[in-house]
C-alpha positions in Angstrom: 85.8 116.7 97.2 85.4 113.7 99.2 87.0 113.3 102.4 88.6 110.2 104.1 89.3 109.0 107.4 92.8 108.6 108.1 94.0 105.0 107.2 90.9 104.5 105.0 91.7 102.2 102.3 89.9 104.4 99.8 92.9 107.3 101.2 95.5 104.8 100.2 94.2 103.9 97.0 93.8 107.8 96.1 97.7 108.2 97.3 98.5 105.2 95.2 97.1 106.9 92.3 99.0 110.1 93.0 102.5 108.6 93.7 102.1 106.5 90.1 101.4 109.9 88.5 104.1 111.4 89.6 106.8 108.8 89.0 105.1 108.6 85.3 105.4 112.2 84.9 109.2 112.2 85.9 109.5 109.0 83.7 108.3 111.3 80.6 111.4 112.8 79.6 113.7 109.7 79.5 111.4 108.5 77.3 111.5 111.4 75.1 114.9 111.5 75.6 115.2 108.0 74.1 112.6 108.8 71.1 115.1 111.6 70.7 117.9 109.5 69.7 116.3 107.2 67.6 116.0 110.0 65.2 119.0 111.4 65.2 121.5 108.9 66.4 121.2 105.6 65.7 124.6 104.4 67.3 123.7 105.6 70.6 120.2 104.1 70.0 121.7 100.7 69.9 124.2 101.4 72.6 120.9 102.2 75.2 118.9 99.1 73.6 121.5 96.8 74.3 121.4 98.2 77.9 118.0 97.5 77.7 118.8 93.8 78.0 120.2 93.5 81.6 117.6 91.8 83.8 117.5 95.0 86.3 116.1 97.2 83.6 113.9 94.7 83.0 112.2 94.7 86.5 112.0 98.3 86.4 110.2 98.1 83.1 107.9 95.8 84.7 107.8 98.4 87.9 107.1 101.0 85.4 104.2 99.0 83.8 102.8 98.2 87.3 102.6 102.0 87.8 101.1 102.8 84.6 98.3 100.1 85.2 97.6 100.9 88.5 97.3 104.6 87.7 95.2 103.7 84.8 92.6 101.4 87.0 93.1 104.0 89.7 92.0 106.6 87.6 88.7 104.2 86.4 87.9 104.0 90.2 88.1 107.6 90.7 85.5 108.3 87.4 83.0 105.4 89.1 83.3 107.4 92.3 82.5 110.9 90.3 79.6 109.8 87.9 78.3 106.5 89.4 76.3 106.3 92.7 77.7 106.0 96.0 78.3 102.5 96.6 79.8 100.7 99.6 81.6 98.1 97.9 84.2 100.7 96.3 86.7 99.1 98.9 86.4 96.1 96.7 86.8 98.0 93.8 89.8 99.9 94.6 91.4 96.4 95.6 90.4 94.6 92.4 92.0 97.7 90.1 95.1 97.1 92.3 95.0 93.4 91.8 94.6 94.0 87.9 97.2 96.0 88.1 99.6 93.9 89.2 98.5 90.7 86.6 99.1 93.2 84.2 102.7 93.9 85.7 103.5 90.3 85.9 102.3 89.6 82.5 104.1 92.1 80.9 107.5 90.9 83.0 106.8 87.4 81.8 106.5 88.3 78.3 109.9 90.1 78.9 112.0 87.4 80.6 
């Protein structure tokens, strides 16, 4: 296990990656809550989608997207750090998977709006 200094931007990234796996992980059941009713209630299914619509929901699904990615890219990092060389430049690397991350996020929003 590797250990950081506190304030090390590698520390951040790692916590990043954590806090996006929980908030995915507590996102889980709404969504198969919501897969749920689209089998056996169709009514209530079109009641949520419609709700779906409003422009908060839509940021959040953009929030939700920007976790996703950056867990995703977080989780890249954290297999170059396990099976590739030590390499000082993985500062660069965690700030390019957050900066993916986030065009991801804003390209899925745009799409959206």
């Amino acid at each position: 296990m590797m250990r950081y200094r506190k304030g090390d931007d590698l520390r951040i990234a790692s916590l990043i990656h954590r806090f996006s796996g929980v908030v995915l992980a507590v996102f889980l059941p709404v969504h198969f809550y919501v897969l749920g009713l689209a089998l056996s209630d169709a009514a209530q299914l079109d009641g949520f989608l419609k709700w779906t619509d409003l422009a908060i929901v839509k940021i959040a699904e953009a929030g939700l997207v920007l976790l996703l990615a950056l867990h995703m890219f977080g989780g890249l990092r954290l297999l170059a750090i396990e099976f590739l060389p030590w390499s000082p430049r993985q500062k660069t690397f965690a700030a390019a998977a957050i900066a993916i991350s986030f065009f991801v996020s804003a390209s899925f929003f745009l799409s959206a709006v």
